[in-house]
TIRO-2110 file (N, C-alpha, C; in Angstrom, 1 decimal):
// TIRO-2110
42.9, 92.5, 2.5, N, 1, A
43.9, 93.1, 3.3, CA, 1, A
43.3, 94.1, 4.2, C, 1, A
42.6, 95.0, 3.9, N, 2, A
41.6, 96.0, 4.6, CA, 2, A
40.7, 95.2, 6.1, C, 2, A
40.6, 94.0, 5.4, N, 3, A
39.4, 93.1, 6.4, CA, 3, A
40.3, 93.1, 7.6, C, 3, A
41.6, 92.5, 7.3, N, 4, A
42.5, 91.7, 8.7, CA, 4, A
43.1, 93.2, 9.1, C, 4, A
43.5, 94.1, 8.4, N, 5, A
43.6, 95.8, 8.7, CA, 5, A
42.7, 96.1, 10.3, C, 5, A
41.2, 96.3, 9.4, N, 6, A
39.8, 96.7, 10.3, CA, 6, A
40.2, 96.1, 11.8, C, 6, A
40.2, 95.1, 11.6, N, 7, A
40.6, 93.7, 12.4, CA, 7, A
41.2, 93.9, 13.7, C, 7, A
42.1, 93.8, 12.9, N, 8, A
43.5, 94.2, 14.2, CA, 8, A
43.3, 95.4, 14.6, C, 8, A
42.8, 96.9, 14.2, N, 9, A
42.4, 97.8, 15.0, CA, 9, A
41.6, 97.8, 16.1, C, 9, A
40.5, 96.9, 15.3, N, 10, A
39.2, 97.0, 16.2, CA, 10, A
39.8, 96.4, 17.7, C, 10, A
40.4, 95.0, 17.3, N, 11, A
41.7, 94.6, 18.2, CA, 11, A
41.9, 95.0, 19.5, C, 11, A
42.8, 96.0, 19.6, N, 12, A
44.0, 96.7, 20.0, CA, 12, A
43.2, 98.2, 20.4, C, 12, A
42.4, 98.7, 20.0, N, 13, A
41.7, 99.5, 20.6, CA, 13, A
41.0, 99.4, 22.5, C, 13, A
40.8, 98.3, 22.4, N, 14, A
40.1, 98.3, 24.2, CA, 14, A
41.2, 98.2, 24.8, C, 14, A
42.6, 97.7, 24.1, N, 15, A
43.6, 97.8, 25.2, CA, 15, A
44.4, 99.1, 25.4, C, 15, A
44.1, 99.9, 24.9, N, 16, A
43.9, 101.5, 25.0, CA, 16, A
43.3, 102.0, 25.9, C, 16, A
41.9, 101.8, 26.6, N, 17, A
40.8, 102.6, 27.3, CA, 17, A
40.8, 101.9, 28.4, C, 17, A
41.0, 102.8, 29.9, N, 18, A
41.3, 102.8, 30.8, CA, 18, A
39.8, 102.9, 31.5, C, 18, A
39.3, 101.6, 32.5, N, 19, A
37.7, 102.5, 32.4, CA, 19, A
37.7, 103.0, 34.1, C, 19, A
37.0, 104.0, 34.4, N, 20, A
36.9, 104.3, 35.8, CA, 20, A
36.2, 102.9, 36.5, C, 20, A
36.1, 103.3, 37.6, N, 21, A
35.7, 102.1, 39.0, CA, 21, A
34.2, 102.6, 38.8, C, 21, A
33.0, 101.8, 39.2, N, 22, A
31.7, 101.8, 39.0, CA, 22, A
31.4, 102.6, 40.1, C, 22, A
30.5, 103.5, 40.1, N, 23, A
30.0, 104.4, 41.1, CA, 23, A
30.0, 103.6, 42.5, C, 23, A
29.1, 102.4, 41.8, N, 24, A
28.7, 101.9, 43.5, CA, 24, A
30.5, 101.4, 44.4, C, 24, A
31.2, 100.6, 43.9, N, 25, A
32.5, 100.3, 44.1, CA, 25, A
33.0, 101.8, 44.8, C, 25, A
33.0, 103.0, 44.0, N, 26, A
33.8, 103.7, 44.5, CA, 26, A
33.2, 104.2, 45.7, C, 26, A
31.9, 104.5, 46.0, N, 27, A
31.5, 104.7, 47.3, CA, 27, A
31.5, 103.4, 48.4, C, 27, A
31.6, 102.5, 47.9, N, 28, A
32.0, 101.4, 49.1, CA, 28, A
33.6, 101.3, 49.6, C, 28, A
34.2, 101.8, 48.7, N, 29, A
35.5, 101.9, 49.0, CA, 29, A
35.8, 103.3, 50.3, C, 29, A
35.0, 104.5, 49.6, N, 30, A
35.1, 105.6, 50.4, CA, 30, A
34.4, 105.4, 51.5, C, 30, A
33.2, 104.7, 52.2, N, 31, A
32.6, 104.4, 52.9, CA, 31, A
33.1, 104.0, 54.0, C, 31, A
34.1, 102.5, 53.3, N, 32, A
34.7, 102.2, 54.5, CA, 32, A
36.0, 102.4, 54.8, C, 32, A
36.8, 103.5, 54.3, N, 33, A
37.3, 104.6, 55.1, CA, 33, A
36.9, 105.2, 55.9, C, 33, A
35.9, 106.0, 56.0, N, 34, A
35.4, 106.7, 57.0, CA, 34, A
34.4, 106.0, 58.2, C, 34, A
34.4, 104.7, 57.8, N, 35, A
33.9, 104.0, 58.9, CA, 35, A
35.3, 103.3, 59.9, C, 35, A
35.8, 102.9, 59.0, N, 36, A
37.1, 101.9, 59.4, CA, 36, A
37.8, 103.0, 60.2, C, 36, A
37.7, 104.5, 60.3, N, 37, A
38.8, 105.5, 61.0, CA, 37, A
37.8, 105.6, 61.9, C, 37, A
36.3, 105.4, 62.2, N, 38, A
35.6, 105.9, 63.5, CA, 38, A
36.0, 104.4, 64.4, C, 38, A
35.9, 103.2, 63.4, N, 39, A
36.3, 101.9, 64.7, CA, 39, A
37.9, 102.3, 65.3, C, 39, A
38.6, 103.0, 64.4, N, 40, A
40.1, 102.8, 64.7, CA, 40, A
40.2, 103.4, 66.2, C, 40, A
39.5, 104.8, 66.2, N, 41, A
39.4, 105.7, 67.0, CA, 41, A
38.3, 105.3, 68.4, C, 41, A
38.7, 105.0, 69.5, N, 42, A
37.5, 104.5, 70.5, CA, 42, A
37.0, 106.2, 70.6, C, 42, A
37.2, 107.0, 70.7, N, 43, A
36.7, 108.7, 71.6, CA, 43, A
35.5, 109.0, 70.1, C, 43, A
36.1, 108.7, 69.1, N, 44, A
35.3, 108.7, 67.6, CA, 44, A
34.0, 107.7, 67.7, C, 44, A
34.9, 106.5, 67.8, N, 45, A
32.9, 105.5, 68.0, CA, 45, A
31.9, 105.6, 69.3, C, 45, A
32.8, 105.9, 70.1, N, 46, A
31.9, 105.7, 71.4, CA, 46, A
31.3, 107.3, 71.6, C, 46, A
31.5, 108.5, 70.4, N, 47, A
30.7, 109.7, 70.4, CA, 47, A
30.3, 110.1, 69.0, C, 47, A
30.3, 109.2, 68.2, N, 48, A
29.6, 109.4, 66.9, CA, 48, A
29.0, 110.0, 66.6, C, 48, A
28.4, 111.0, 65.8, N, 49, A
27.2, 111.2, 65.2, CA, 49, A
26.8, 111.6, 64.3, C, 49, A
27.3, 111.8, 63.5, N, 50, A
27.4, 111.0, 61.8, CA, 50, A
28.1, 110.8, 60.8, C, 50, A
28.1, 111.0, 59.5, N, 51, A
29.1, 110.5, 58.4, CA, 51, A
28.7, 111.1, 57.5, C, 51, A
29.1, 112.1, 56.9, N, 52, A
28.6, 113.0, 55.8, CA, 52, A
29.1, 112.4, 54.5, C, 52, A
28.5, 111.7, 53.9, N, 53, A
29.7, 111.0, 53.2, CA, 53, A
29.6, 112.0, 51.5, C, 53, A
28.8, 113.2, 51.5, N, 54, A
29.3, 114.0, 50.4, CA, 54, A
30.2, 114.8, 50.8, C, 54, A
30.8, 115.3, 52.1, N, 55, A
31.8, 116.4, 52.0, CA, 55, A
32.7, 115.7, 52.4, C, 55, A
32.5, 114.2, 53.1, N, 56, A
33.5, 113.3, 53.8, CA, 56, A
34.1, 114.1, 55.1, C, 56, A
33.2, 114.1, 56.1, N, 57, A
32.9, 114.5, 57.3, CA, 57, A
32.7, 113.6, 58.1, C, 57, A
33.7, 113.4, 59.0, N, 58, A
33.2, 112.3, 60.5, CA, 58, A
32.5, 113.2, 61.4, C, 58, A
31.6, 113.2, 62.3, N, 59, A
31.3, 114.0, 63.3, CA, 59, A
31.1, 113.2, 64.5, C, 59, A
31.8, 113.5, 65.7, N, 60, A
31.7, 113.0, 66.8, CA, 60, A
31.4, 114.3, 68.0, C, 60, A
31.2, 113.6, 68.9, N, 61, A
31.8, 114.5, 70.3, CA, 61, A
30.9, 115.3, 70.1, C, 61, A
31.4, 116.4, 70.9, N, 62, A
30.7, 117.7, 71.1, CA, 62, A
31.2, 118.4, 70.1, C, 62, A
30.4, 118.7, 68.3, N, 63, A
30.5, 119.5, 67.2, CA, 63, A
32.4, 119.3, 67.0, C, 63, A
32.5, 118.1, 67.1, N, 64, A
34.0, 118.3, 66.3, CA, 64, A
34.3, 117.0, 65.1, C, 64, A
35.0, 117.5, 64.4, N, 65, A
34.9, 117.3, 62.7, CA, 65, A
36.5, 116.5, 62.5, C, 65, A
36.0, 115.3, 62.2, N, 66, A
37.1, 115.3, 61.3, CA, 66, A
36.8, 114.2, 59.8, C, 66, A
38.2, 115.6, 59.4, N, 67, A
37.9, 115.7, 57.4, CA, 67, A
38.9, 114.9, 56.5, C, 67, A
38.6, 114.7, 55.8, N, 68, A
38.8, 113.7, 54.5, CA, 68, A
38.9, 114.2, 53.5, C, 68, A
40.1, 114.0, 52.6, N, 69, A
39.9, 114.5, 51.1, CA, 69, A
40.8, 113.3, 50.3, C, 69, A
40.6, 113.3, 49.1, N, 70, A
41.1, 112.4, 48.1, CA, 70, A
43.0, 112.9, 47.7, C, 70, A
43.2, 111.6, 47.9, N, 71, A
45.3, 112.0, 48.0, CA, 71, A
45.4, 112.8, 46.5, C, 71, A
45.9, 113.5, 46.1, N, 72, A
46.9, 114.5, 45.1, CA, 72, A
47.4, 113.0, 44.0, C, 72, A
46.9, 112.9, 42.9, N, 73, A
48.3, 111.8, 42.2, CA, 73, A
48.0, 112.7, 40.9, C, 73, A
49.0, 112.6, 40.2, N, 74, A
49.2, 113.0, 38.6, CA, 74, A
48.4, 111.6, 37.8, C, 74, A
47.9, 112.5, 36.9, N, 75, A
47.3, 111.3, 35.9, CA, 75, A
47.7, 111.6, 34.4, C, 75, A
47.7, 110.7, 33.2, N, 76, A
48.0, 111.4, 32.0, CA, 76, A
46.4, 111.8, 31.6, C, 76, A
47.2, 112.8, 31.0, N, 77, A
45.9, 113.5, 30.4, CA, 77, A
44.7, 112.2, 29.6, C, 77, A
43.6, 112.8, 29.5, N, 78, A
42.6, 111.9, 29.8, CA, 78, A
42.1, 110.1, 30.3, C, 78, A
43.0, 110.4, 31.0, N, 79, A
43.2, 109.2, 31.9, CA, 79, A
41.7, 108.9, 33.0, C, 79, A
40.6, 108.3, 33.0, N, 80, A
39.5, 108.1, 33.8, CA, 80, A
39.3, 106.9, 34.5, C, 80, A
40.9, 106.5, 35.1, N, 81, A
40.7, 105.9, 36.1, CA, 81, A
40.5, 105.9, 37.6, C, 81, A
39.7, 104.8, 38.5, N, 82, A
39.5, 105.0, 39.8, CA, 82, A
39.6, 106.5, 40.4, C, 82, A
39.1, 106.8, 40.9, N, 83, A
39.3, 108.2, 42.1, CA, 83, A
40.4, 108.3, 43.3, C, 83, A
41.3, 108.8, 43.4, N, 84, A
42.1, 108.8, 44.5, CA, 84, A
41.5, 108.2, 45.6, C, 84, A
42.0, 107.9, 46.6, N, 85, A
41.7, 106.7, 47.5, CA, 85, A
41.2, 108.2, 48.6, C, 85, A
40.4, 108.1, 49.4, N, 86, A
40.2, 109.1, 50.9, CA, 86, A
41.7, 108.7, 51.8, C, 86, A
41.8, 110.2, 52.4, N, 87, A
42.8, 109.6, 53.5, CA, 87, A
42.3, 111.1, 54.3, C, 87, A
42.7, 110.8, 55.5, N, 88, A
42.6, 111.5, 56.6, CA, 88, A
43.4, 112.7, 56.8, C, 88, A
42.5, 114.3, 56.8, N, 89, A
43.3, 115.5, 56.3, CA, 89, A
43.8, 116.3, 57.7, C, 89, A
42.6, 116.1, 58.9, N, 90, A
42.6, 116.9, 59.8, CA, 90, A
41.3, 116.6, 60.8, C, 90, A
41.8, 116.9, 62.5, N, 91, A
40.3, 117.0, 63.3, CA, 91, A
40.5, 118.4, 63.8, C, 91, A
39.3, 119.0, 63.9, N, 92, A
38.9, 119.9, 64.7, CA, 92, A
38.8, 119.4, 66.5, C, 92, A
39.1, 118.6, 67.1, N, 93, A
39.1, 117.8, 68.3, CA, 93, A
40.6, 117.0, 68.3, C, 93, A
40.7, 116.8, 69.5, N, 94, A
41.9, 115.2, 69.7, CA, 94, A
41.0, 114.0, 69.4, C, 94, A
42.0, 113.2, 69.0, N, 95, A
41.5, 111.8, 68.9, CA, 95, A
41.7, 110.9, 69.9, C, 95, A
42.7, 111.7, 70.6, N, 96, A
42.9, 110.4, 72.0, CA, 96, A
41.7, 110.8, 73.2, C, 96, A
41.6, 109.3, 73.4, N, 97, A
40.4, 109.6, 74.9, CA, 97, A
40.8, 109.9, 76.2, C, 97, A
42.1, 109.5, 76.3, N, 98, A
42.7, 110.0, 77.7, CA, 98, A
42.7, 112.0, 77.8, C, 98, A
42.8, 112.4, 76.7, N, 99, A
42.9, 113.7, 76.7, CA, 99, A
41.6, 114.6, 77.1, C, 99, A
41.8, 115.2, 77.9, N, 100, A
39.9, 115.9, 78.3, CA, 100, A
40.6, 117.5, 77.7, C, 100, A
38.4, 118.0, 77.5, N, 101, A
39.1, 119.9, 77.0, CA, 101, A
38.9, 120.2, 78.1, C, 101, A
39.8, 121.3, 77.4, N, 102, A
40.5, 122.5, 78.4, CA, 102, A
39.5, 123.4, 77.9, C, 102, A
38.5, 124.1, 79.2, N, 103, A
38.1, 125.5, 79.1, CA, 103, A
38.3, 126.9, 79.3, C, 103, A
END
């Protein structure tokens, strides 16, 4: 009785543990967010100049920024699944190209 006990724990246990997304996955995912928003944007690709992808920083144009942070979700406590998805927080610039600066 103990044997088919052990058994059925050992069981029912992996359907318990929730496992996070693999490093590489999660930065391909975040990657192409921040690429997929420079194609979206023509004034963003056609003045690129780079992709910070530790602070999640677009940079285009003349020193203007636009930033990224991971959405807000509740989790249950010790819950280590996937990372909130990126989404787009704010630019230091317009995004439209018809728009010119004002000095």
């Amino acid at each position: 009785m103990r044997k088919i006990t052990l058994f059925v724990v050992i069981m029912l246990l992996p359907l318990t543990s929730v496992a996070a997304l693999a490093p590489e996955y999660q930065n391909e995912r975040d990657f192409e967010v921040l690429v997929n928003f420079a194609r979206s944007h023509g004034k963003v690709m056609a003045t690129l100049k780079s992709i910070d992808f530790e602070k999640f920083i677009v940079r285009f144009d003349n020193d203007c920024e636009a930033l990224f942070e991971r959405r807000v979700t509740l989790r249950m406590p010790g819950w280590v699944g996937p990372a909130a998805p990126l989404e787009f927080k704010s630019s230091t610039c317009s995004l439209d190209e018809t728009e010119t600066e004002q000095n």
